[in-house]
PDB file of N, CA, C and O in Angstrom:
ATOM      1  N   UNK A   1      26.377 -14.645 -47.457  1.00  0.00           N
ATOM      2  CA  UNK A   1      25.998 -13.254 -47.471  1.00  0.00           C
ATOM      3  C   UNK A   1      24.571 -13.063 -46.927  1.00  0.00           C
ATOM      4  O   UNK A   1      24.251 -12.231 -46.078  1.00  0.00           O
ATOM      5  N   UNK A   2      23.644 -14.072 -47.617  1.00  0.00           N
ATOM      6  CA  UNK A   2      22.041 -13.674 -46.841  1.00  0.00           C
ATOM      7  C   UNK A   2      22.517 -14.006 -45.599  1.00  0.00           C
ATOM      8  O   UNK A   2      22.479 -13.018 -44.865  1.00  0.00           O
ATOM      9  N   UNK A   3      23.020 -15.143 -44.967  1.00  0.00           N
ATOM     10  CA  UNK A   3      22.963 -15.478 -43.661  1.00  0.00           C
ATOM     11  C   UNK A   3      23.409 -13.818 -42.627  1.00  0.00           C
ATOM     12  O   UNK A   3      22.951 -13.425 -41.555  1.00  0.00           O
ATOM     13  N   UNK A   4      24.391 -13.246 -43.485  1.00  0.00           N
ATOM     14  CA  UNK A   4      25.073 -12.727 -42.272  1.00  0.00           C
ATOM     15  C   UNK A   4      24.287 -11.550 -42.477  1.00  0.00           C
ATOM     16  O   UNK A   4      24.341 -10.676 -41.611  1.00  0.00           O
ATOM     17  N   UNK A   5      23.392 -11.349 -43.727  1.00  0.00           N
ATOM     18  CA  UNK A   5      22.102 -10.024 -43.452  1.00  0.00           C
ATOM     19  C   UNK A   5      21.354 -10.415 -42.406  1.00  0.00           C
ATOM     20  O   UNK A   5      21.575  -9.964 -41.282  1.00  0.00           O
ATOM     21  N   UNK A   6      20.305 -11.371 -42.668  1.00  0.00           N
ATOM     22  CA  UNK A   6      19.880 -11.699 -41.603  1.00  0.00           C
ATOM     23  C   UNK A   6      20.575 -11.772 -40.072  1.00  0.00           C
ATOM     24  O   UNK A   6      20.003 -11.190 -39.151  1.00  0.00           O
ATOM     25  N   UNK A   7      21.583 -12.364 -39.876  1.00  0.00           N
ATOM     26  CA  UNK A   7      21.755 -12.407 -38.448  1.00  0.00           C
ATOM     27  C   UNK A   7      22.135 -10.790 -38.186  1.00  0.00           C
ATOM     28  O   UNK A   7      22.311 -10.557 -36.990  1.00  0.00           O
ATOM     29  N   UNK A   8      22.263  -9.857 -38.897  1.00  0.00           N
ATOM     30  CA  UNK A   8      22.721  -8.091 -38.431  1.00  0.00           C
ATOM     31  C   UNK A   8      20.912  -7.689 -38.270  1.00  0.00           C
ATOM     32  O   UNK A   8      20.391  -7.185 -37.276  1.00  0.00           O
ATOM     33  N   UNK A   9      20.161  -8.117 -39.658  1.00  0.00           N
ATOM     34  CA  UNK A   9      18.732  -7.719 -39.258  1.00  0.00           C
ATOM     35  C   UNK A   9      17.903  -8.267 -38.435  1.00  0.00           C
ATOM     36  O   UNK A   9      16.696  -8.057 -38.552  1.00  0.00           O
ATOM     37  N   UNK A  10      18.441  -9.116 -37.397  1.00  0.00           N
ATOM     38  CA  UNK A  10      17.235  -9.918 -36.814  1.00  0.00           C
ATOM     39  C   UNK A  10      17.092  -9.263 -35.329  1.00  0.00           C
ATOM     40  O   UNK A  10      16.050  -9.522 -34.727  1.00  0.00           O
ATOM     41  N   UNK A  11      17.778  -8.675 -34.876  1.00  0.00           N
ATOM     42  CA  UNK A  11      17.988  -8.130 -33.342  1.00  0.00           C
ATOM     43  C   UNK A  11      16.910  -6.684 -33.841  1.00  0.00           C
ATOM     44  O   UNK A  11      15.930  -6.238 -33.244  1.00  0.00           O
ATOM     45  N   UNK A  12      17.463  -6.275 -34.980  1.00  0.00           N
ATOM     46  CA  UNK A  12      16.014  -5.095 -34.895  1.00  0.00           C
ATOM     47  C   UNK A  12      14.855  -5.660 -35.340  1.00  0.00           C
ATOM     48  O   UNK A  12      13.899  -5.418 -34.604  1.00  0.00           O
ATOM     49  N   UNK A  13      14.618  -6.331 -36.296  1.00  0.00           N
ATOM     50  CA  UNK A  13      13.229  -6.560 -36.440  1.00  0.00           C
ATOM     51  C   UNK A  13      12.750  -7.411 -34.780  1.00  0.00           C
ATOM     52  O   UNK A  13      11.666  -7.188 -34.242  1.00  0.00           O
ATOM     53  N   UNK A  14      13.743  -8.311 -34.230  1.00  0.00           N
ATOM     54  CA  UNK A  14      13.011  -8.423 -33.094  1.00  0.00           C
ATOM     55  C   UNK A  14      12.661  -7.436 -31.750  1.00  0.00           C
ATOM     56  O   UNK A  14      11.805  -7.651 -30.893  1.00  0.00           O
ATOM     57  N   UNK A  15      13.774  -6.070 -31.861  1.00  0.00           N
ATOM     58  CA  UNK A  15      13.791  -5.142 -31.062  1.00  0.00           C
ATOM     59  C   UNK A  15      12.413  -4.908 -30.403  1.00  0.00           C
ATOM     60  O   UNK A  15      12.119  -4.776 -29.215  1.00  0.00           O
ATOM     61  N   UNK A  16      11.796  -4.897 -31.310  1.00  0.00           N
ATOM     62  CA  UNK A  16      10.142  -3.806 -31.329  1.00  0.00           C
ATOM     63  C   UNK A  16       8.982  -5.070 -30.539  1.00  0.00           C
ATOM     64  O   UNK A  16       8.020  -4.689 -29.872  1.00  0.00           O
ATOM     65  N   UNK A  17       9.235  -6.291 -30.723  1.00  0.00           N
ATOM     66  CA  UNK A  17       8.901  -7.115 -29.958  1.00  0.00           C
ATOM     67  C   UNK A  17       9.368  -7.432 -28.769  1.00  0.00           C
ATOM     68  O   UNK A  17       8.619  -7.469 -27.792  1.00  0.00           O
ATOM     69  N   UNK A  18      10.606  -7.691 -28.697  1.00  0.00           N
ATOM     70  CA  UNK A  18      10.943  -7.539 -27.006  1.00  0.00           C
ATOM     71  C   UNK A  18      10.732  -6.080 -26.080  1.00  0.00           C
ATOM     72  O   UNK A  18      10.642  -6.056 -24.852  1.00  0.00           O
ATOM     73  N   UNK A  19      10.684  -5.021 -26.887  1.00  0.00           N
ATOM     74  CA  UNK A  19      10.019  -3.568 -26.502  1.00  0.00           C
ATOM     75  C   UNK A  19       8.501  -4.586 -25.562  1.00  0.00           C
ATOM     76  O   UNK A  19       8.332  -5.141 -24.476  1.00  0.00           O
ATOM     77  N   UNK A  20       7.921  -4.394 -26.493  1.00  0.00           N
ATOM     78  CA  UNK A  20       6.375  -4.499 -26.398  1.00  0.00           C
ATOM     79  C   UNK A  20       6.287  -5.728 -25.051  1.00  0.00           C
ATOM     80  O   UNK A  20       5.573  -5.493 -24.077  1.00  0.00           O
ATOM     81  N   UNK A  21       6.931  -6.759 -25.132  1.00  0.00           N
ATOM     82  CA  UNK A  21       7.229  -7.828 -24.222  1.00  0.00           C
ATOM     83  C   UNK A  21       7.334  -7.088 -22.840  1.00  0.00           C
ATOM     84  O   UNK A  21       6.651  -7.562 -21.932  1.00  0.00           O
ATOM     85  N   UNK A  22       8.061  -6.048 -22.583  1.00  0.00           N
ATOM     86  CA  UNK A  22       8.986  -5.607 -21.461  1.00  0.00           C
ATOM     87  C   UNK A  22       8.177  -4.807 -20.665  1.00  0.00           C
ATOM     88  O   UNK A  22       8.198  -4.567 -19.458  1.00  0.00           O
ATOM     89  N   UNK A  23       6.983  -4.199 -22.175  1.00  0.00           N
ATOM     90  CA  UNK A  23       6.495  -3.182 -21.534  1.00  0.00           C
ATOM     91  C   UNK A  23       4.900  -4.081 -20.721  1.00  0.00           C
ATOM     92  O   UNK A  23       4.289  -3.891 -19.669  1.00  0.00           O
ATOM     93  N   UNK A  24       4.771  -4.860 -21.634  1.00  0.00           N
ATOM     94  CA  UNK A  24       3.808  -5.760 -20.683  1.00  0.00           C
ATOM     95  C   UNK A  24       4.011  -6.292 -19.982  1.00  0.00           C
ATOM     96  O   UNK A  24       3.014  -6.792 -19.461  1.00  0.00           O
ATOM     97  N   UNK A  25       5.115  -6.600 -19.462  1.00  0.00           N
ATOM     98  CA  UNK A  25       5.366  -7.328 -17.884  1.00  0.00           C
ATOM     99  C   UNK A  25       5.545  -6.049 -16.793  1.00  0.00           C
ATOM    100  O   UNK A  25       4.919  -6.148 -15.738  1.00  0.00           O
ATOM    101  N   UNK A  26       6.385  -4.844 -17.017  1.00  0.00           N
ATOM    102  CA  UNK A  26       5.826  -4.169 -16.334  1.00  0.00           C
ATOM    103  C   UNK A  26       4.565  -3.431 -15.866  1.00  0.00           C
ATOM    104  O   UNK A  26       4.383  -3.014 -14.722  1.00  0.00           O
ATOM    105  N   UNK A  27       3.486  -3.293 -17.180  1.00  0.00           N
ATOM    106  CA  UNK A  27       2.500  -2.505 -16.841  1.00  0.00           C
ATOM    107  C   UNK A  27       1.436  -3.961 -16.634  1.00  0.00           C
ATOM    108  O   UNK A  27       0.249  -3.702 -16.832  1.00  0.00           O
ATOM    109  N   UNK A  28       1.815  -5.767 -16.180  1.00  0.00           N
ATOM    110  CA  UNK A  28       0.461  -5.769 -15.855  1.00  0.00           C
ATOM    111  C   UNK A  28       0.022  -5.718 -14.134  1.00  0.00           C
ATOM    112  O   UNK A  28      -1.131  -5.815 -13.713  1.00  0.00           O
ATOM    113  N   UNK A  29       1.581  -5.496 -13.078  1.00  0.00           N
ATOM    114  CA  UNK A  29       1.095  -5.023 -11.887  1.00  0.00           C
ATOM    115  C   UNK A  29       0.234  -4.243 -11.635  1.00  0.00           C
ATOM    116  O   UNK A  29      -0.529  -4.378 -10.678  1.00  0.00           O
ATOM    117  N   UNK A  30       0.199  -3.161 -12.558  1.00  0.00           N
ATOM    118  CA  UNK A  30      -1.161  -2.194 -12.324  1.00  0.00           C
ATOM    119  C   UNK A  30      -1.753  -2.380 -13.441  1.00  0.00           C
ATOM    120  O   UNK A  30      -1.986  -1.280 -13.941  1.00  0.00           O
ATOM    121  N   UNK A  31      -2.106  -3.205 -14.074  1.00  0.00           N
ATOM    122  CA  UNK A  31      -3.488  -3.196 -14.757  1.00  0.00           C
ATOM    123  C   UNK A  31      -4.577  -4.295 -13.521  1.00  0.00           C
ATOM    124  O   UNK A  31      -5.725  -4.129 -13.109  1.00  0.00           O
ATOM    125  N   UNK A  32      -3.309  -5.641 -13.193  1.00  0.00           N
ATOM    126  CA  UNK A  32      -3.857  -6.388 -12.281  1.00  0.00           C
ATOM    127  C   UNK A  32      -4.778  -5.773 -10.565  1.00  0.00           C
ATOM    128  O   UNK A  32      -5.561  -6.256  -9.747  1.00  0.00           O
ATOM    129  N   UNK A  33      -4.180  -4.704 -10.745  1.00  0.00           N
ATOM    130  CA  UNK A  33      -4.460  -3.642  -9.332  1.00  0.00           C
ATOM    131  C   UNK A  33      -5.684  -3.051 -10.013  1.00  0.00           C
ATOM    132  O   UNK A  33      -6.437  -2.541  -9.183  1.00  0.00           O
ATOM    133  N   UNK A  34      -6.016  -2.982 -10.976  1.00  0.00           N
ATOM    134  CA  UNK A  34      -7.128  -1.919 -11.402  1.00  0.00           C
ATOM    135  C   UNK A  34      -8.090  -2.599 -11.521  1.00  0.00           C
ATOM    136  O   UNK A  34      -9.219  -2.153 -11.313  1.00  0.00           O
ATOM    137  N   UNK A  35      -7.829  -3.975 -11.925  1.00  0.00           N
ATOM    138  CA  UNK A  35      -8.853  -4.776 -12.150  1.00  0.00           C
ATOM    139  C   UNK A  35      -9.487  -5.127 -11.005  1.00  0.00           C
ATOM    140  O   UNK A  35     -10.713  -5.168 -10.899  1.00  0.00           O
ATOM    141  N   UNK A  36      -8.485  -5.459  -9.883  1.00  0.00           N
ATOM    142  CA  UNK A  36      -8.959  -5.779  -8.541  1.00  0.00           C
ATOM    143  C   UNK A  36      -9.952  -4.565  -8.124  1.00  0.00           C
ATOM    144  O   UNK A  36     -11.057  -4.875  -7.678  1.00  0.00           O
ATOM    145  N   UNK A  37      -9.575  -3.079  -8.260  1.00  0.00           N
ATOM    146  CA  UNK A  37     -10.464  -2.296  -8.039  1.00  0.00           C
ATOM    147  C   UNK A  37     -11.785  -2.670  -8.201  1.00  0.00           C
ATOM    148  O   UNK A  37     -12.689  -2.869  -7.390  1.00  0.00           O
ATOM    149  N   UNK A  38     -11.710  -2.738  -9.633  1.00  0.00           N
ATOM    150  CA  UNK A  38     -13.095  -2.238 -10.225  1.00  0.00           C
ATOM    151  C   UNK A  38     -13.565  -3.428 -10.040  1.00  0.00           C
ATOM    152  O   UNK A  38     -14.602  -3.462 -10.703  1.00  0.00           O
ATOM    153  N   UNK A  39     -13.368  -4.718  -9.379  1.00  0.00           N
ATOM    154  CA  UNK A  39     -14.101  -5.522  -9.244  1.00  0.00           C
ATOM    155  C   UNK A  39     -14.768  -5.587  -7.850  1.00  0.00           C
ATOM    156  O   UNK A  39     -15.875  -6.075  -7.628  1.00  0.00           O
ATOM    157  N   UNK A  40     -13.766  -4.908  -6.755  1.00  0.00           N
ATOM    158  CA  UNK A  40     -14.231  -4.734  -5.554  1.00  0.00           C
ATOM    159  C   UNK A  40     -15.530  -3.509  -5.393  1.00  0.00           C
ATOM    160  O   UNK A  40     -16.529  -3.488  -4.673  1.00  0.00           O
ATOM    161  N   UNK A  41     -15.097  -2.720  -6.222  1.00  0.00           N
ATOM    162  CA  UNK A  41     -16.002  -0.870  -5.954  1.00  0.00           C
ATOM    163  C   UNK A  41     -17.262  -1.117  -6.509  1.00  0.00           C
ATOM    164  O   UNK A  41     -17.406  -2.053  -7.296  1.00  0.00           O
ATOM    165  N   UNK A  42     -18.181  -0.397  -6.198  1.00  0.00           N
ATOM    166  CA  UNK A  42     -18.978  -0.445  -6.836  1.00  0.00           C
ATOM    167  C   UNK A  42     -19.694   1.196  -7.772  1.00  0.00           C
ATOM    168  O   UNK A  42     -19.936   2.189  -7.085  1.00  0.00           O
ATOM    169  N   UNK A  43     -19.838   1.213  -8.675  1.00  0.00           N
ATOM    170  CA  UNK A  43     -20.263   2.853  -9.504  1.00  0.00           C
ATOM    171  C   UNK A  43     -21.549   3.020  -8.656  1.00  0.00           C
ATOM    172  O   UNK A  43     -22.242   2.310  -7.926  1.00  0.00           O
ATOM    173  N   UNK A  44     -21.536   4.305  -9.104  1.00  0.00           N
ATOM    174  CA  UNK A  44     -23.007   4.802  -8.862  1.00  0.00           C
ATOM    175  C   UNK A  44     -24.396   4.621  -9.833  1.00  0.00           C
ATOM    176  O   UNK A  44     -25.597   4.739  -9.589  1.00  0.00           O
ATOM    177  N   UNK A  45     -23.760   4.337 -10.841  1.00  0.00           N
ATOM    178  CA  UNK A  45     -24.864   3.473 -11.809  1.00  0.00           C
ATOM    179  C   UNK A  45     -25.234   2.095 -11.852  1.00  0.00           C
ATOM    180  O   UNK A  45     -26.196   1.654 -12.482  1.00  0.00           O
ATOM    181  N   UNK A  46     -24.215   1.249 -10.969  1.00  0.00           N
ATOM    182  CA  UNK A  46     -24.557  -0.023 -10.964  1.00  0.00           C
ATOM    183  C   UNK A  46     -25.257   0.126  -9.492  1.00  0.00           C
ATOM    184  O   UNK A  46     -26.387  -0.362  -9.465  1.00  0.00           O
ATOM    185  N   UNK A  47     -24.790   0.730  -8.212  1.00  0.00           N
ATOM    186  CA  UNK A  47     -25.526   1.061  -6.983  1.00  0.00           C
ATOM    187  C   UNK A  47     -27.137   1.174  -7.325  1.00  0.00           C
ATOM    188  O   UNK A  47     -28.100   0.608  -6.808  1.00  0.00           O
ATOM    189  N   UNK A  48     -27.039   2.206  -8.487  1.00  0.00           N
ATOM    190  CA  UNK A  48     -28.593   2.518  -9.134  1.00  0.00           C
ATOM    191  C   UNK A  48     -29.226   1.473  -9.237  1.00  0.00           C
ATOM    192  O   UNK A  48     -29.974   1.034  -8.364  1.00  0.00           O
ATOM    193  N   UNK A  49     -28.987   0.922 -10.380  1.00  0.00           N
ATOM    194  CA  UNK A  49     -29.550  -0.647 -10.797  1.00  0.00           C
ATOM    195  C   UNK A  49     -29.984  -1.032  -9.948  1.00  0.00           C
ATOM    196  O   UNK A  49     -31.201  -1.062  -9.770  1.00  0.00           O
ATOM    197  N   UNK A  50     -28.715  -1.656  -8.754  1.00  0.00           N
ATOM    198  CA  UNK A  50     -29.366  -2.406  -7.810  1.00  0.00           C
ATOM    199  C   UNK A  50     -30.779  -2.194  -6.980  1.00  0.00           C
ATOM    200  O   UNK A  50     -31.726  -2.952  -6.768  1.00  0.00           O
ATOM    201  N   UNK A  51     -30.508  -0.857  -6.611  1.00  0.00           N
ATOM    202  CA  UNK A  51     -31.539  -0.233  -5.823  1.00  0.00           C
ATOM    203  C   UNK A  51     -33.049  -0.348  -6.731  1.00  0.00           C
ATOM    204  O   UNK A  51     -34.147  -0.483  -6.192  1.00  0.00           O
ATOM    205  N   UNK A  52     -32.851  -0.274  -7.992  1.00  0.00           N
ATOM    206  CA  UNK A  52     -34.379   0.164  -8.702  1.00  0.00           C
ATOM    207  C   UNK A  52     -34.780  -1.634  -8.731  1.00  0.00           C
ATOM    208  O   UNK A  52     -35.897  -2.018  -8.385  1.00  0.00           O
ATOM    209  N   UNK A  53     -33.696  -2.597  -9.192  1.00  0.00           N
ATOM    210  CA  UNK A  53     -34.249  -4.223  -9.198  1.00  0.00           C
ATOM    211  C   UNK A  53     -34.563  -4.288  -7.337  1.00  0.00           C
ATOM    212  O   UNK A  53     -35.553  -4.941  -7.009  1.00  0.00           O
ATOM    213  N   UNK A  54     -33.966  -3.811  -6.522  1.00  0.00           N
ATOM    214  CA  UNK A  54     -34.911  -4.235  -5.118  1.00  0.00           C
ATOM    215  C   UNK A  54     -36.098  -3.207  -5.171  1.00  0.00           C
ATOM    216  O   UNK A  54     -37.081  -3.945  -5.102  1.00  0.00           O
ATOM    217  N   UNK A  55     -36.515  -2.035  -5.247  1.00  0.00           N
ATOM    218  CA  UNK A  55     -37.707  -1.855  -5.681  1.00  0.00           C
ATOM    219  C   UNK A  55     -39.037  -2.031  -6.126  1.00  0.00           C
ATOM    220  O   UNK A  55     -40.173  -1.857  -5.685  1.00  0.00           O
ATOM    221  N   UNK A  56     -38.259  -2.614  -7.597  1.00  0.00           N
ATOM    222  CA  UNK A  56     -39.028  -3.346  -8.621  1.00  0.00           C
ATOM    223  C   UNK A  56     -39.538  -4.731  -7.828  1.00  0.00           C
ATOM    224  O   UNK A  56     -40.688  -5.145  -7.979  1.00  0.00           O
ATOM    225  N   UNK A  57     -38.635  -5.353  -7.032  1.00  0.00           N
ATOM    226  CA  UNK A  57     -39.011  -6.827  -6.269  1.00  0.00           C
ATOM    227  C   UNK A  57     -39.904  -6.762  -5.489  1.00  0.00           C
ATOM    228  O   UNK A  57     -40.704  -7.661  -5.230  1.00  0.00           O
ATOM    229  N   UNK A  58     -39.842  -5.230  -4.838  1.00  0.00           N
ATOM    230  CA  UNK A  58     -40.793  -4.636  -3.374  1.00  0.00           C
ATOM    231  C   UNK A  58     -41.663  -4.864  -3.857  1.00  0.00           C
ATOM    232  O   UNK A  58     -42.282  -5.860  -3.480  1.00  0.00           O
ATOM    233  N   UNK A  59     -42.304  -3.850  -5.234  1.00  0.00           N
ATOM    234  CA  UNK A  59     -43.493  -3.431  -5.459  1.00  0.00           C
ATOM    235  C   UNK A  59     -44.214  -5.064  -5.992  1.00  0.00           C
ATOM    236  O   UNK A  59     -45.388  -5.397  -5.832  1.00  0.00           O
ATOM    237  N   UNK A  60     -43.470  -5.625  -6.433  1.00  0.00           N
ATOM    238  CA  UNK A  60     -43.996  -6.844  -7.325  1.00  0.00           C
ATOM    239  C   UNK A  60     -44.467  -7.462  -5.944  1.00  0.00           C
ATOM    240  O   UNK A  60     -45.680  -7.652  -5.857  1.00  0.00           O
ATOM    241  N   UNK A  61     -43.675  -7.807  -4.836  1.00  0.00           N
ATOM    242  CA  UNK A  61     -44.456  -8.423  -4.175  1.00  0.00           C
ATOM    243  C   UNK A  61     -45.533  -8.235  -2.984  1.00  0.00           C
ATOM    244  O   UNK A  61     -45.978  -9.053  -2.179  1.00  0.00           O
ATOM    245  N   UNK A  62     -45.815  -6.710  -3.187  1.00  0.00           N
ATOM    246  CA  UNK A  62     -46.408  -6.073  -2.524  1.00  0.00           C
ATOM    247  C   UNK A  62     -47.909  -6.191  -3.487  1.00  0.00           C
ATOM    248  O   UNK A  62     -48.981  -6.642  -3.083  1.00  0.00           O
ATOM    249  N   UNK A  63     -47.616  -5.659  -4.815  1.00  0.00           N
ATOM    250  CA  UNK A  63     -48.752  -5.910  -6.073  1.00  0.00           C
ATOM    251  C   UNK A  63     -49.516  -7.526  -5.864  1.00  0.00           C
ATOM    252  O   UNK A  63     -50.743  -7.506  -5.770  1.00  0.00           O
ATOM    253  N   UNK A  64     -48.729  -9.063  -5.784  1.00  0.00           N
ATOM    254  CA  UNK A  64     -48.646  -9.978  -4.974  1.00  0.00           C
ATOM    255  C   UNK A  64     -50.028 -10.122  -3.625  1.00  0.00           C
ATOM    256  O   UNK A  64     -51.108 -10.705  -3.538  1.00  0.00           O
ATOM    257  N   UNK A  65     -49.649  -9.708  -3.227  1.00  0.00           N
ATOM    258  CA  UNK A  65     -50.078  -9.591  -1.727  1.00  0.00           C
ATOM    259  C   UNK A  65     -51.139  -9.275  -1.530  1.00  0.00           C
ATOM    260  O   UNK A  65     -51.831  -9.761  -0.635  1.00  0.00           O
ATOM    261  N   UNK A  66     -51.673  -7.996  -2.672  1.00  0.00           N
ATOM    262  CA  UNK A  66     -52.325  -7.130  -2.513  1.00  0.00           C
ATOM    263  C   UNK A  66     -53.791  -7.839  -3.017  1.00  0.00           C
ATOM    264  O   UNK A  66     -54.916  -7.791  -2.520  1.00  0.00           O
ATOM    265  N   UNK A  67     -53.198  -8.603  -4.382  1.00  0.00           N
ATOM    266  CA  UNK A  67     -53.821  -9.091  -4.884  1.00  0.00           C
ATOM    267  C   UNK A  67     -54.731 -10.411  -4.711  1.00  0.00           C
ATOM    268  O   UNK A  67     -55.769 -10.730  -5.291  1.00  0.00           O
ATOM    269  N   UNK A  68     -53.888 -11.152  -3.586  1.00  0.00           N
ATOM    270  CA  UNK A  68     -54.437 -12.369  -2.791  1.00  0.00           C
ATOM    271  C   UNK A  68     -55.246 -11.637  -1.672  1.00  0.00           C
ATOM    272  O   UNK A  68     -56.344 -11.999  -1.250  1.00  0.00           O
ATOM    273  N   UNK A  69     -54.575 -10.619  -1.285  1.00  0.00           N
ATOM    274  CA  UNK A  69     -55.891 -10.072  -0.032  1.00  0.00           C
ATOM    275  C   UNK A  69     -57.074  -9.646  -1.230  1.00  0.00           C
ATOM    276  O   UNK A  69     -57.992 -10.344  -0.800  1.00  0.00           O
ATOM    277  N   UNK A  70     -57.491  -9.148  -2.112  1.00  0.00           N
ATOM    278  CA  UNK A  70     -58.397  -9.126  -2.541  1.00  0.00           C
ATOM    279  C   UNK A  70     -59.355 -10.274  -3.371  1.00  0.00           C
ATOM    280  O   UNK A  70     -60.562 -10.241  -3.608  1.00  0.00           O
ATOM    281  N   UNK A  71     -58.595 -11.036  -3.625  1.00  0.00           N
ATOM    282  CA  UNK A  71     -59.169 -12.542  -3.759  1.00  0.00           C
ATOM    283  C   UNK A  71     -60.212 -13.055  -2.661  1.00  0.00           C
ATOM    284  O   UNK A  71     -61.385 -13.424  -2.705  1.00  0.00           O
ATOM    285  N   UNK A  72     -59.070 -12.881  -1.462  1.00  0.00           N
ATOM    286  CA  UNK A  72     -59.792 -13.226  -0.319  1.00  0.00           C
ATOM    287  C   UNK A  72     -61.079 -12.591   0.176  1.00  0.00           C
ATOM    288  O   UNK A  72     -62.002 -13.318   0.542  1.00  0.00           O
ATOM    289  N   UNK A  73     -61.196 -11.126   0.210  1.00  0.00           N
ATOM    290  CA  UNK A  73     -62.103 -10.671   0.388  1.00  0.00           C
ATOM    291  C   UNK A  73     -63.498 -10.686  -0.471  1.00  0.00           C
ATOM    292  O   UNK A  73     -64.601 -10.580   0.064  1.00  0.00           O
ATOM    293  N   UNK A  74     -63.226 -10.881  -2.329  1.00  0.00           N
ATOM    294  CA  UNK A  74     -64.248 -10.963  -2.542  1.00  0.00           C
ATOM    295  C   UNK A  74     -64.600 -12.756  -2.513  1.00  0.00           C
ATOM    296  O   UNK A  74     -65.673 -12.989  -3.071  1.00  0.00           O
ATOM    297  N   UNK A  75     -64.041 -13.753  -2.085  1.00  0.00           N
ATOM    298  CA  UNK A  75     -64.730 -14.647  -1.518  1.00  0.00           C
ATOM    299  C   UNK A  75     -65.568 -14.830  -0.343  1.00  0.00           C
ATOM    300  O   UNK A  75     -66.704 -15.274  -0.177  1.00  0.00           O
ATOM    301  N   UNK A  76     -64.611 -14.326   0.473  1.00  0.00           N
ATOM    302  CA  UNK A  76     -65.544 -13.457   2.229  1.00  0.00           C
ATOM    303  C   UNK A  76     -66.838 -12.951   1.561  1.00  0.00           C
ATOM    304  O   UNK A  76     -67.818 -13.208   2.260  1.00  0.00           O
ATOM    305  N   UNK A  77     -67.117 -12.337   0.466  1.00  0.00           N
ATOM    306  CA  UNK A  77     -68.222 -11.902  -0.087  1.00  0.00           C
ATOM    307  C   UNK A  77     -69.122 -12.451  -0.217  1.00  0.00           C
ATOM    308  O   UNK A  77     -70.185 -12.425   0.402  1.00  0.00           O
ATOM    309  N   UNK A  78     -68.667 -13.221  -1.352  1.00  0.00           N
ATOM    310  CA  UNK A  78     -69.653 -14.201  -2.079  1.00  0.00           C
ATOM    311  C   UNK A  78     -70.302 -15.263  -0.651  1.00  0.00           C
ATOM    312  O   UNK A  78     -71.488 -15.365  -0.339  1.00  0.00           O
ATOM    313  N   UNK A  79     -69.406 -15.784  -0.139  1.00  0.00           N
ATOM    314  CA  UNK A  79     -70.084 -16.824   0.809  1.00  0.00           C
ATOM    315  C   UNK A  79     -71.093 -15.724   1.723  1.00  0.00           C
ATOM    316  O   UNK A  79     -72.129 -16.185   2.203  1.00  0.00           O
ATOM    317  N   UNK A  80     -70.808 -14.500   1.906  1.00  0.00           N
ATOM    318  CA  UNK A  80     -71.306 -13.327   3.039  1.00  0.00           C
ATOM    319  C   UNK A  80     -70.901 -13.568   4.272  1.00  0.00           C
ATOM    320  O   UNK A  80     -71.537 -13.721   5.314  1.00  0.00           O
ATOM    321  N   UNK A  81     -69.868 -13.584   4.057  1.00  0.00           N
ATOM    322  CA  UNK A  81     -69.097 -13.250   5.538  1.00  0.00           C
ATOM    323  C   UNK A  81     -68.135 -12.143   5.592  1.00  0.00           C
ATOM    324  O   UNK A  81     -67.573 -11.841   4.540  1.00  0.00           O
ATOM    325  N   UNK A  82     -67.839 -11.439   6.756  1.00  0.00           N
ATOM    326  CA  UNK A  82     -67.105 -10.246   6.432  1.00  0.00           C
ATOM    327  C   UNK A  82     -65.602 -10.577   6.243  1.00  0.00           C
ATOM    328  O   UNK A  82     -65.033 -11.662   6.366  1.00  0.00           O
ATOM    329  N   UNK A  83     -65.126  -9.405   5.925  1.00  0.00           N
ATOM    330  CA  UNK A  83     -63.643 -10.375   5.544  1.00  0.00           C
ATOM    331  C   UNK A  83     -62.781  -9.411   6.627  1.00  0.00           C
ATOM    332  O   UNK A  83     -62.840  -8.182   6.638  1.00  0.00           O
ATOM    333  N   UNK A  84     -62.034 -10.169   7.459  1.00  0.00           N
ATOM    334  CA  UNK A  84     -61.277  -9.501   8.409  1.00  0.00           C
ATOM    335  C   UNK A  84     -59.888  -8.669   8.110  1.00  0.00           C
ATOM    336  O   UNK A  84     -58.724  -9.054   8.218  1.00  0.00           O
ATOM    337  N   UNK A  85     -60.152  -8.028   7.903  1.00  0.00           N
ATOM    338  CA  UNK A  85     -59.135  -6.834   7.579  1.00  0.00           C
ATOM    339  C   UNK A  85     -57.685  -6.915   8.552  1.00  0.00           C
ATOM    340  O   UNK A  85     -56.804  -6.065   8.420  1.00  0.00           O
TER     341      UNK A  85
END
């Protein structure tokens, strides 16, 4: 008697799992497509980012630069020589 409950209840309790199974093999063609998107595209907030870290790199090595030409010049100083611009 349990046996033959079980074998009448086992196709539904597994129903809801092979549901769920069926529905994930169809929906991961387009999840796999979306992913490809969003890995190819780029947002306008990450575009942002990028743009403000090359910026940020400009100015740093411009700040850099700026700062060794003035090294240089007040040594040109000290010895008294002019410093060539």
């Amino acid at each position: 008697m349990k046996k033959a409950l079980l074998i009448l209840l086992l196709p539904a309790m597994l129903g809801g799992c092979l549901a769920k199974a069926a529905v994930d093999v169809v929906t991961l063609p387009v999840r796999a497509v979306g992913a490809g998107v969003d890995a190819v595209t780029t947002s306008q907030s990450e575009a942002d980012e990028k743009r403000g870290r090359e910026l940020r790199k400009q100015e740093e090595r411009e700040g850099r630069e700026a700062r060794k030409r003035e090294k240089e010049a007040r040594k040109a100083a000290e010895r008294g020589e002019p410093y060539p611009y």
